[in-house]
C-alpha positions in Angstrom: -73.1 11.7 -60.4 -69.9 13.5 -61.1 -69.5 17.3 -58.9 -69.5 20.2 -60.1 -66.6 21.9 -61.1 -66.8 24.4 -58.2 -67.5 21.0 -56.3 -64.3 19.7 -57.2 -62.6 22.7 -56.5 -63.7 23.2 -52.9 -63.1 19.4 -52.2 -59.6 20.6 -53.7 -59.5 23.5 -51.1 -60.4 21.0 -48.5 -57.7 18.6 -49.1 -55.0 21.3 -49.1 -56.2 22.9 -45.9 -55.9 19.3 -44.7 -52.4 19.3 -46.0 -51.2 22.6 -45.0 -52.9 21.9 -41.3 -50.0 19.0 -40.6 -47.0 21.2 -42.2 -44.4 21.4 -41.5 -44.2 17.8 -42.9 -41.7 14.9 -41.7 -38.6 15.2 -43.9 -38.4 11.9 -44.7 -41.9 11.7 -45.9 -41.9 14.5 -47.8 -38.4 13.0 -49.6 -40.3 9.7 -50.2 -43.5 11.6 -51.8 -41.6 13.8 -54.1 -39.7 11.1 -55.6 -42.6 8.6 -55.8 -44.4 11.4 -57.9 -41.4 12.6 -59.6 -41.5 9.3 -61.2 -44.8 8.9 -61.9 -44.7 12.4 -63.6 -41.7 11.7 -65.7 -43.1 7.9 -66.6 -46.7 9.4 -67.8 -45.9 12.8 -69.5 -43.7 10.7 -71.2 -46.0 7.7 -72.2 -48.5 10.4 -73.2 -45.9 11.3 -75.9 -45.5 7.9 -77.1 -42.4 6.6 -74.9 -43.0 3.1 -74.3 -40.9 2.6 -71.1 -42.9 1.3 -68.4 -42.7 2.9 -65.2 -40.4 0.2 -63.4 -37.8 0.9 -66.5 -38.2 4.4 -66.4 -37.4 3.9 -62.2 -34.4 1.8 -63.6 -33.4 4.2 -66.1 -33.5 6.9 -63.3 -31.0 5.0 -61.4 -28.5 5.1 -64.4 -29.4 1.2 -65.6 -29.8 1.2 -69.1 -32.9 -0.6 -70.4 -32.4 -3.6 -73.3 -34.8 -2.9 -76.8 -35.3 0.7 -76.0 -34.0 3.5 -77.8 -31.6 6.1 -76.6 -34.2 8.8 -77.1 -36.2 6.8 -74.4 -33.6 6.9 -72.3 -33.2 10.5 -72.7 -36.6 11.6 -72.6 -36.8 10.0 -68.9 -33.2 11.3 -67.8 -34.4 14.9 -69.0 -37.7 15.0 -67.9 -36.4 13.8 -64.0 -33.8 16.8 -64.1 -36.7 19.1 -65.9 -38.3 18.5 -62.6 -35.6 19.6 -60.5 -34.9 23.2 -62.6 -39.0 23.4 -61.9 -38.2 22.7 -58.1 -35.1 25.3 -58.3 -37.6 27.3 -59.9 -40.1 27.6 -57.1 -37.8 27.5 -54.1 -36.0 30.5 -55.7 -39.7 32.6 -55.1 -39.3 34.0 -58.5 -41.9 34.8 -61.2 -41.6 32.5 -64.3 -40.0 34.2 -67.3 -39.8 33.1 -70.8 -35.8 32.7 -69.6 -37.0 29.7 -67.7 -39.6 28.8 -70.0 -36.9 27.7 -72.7 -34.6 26.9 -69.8 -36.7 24.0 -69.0 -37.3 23.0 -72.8 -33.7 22.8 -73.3 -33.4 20.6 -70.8 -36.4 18.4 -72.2 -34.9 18.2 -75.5 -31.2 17.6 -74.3 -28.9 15.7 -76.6 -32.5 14.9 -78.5 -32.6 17.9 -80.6 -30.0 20.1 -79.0 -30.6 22.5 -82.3 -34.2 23.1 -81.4 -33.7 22.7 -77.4 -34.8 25.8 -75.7 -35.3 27.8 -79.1 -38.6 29.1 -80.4 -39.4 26.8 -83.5 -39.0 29.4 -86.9 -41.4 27.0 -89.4 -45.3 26.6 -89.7 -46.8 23.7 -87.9 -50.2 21.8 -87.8 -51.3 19.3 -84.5 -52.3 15.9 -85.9 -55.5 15.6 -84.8 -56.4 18.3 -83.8 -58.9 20.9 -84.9 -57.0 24.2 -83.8 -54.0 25.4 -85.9 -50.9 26.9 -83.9 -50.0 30.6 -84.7 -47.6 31.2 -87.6 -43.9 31.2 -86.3 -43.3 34.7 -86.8 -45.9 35.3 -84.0 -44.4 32.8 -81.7 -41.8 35.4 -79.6 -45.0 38.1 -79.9 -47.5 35.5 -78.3 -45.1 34.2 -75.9 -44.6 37.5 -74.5 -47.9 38.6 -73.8 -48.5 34.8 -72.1 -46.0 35.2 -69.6 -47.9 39.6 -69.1 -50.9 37.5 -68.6 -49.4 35.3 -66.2 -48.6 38.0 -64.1 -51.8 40.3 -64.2 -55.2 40.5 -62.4 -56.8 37.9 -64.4 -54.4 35.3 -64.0 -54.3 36.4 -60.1 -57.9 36.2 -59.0 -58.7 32.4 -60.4 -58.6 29.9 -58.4 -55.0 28.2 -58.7 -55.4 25.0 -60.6 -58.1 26.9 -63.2 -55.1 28.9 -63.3 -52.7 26.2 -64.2 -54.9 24.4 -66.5 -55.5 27.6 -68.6 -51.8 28.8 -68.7 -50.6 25.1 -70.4 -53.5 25.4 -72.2 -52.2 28.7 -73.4 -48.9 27.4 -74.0 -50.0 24.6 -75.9 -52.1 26.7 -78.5 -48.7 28.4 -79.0 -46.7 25.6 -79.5 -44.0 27.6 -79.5 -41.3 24.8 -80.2 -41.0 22.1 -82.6 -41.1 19.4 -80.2 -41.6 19.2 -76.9 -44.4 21.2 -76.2 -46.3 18.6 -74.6 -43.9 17.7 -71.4 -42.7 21.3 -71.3 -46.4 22.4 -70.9 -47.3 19.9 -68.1 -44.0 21.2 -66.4 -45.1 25.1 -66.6 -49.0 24.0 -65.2 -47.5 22.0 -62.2 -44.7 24.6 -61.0 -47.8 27.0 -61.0 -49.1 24.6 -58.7 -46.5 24.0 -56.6 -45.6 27.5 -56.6 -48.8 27.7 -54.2 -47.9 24.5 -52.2 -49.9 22.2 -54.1 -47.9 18.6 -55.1 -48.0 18.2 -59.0 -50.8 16.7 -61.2 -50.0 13.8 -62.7 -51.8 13.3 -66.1 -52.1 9.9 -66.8 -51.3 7.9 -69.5 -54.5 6.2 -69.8 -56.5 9.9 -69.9 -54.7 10.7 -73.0 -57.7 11.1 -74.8 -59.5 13.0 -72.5 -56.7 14.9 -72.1 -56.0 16.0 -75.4 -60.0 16.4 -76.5 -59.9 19.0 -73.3 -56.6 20.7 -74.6 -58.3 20.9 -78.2 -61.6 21.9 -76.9 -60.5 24.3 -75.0 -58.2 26.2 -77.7 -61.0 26.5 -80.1 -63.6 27.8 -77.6 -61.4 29.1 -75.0 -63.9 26.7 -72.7 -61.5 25.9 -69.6 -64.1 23.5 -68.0 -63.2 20.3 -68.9 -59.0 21.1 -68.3 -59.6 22.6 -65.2 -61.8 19.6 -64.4 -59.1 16.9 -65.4 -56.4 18.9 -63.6 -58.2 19.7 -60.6 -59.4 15.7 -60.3 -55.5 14.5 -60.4 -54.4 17.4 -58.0 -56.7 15.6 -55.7 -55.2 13.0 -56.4 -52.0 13.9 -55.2 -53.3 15.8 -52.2 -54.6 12.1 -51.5 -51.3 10.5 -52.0 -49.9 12.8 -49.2 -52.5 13.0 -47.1 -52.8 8.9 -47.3 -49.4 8.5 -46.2 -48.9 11.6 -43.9 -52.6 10.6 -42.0 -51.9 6.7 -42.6 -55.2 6.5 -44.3 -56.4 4.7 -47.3 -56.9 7.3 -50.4 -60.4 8.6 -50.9 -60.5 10.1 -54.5 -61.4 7.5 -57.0 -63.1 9.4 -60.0 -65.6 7.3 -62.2 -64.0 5.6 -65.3 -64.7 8.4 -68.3 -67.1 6.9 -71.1 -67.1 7.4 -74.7 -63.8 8.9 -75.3 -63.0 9.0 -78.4 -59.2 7.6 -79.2 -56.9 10.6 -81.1 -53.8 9.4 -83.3 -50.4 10.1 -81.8 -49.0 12.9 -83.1 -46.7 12.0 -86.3 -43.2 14.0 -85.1 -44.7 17.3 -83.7 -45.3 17.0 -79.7 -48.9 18.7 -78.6 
């Protein structure tokens, strides 16, 4: 039987406790960590949008080899999203709260030399999510709702959850928005894991094969403002990273292995607008 979300949460806790207890961390382990998941961050947020690079051509693409039968947006897509990371990283080391300033900062980055005249610019046209049973705001709302999310981000409410509800509800926030034309997608899952490792926790990696379950929780949770089943697919791969760490740092093998999910439903790719 699959724990509770409170469950999952304090196994969460215990795993960072874990974590923190052997900090400060060796330097080269910590190096090999970041960029193992740096990769497998930038290979599934962008096989979640429909980039077909596998993840040894997107490590190959990283390394400045380009990749035969693959487009140049591919290419782009992975060379963005790597250095995406790195403003995210700048971001967290600098111990500054998140403005909207870095919010398009990062989606111009996403969306560099891909659609430089949308890149980091609040999208000015209507827009409806394929597949999806929640409409986004009209675009003369987008600045107004964008500036009450990042209020929000910085009030009581936000404060008092636990840290990963709060990351799951904040890019689930974002992502009802959809403030930009494109992009929203990788931008969101950027803005939920720098609220994680704003607290020290290593990113969550959403995999390309929850894509479903991923985007029924997103949709779910926009229409009834239920955060249950985000929190719980964020919290399981935060654990999941914790174990990745805590595997190499304790030279253990991993413990987290969630059951296979059941009865998901597959959702169409979005057709040119990015969830």
């Amino acid at each position: 039987m699959s724990p509770s979300l409170p469950e999952l949460l304090k196994r969460v806790d215990a795993h960072k406790a874990r974590l923190d207890a052997l900090r400060p961390l060796p330097v080269a382990t910590v190096a090999s960590l970041r960029d193992k998941l740096a990769l497998e961050w930038t290979y599934n947020s962008n096989a979640i949008e429909g980039n077909t690079l596998t993840l040894r051509e997107t490590q190959v693409v990283l390394e400045g080899v380009t990749v035969g039968g693959k487009s140049l947006r591919e290419h782009l897509e992975a060379i963005n999203h790597r250095e995406a990371i790195g403003a995210v990283e700048e971001l967290i080391h600098s111990g500054k709260t998140m403005t909207e300033w870095d919010v398009r900062g990062i989606h111009q980055i996403v969306l560099k030399g891909i659609a430089p005249e949308h890149a980091g610019r609040y999208r000015t046209e209507n827009v409806a999510i394929v597949g999806a049973s929640h409409t986004p705001p009209a675009a003369v709302l987008v600045p107004e709702r964008m500036d009450a999310l990042m209020q929000w981000i910085s009030g009581p409410e936000f404060q008092a959850q636990h840290t990963v509800a709060r990351a799951a509800e904040f890019h689930t926030r974002f992502v009802e928005i959809h403030p930009f034309l494109d992009g929203n997608g990788r931008t969101g899952r950027l803005l939920m894991n720098a609220v994680l490792m704003q607290e020290g926790y290593p990113p969550a990696v959403i995999r390309k094969e929850n894509r479903s379950t991923y985007y029924d929780a997103l949709d779910h949770a926009c229409v009834t403002k239920d955060y249950t089943a985000i929190t719980r697919l964020v919290a399981e791969e935060t654990l999941r990273s914790l174990d990745s760490y805590l595997e190499v740092v304790e030279g253990r093998q991993p413990e987290h292995d969630p059951a296979p999910r059941l009865g998901v439903v597959n959702r169409s790719r979005r057709q040119g607008v990015e969830r």
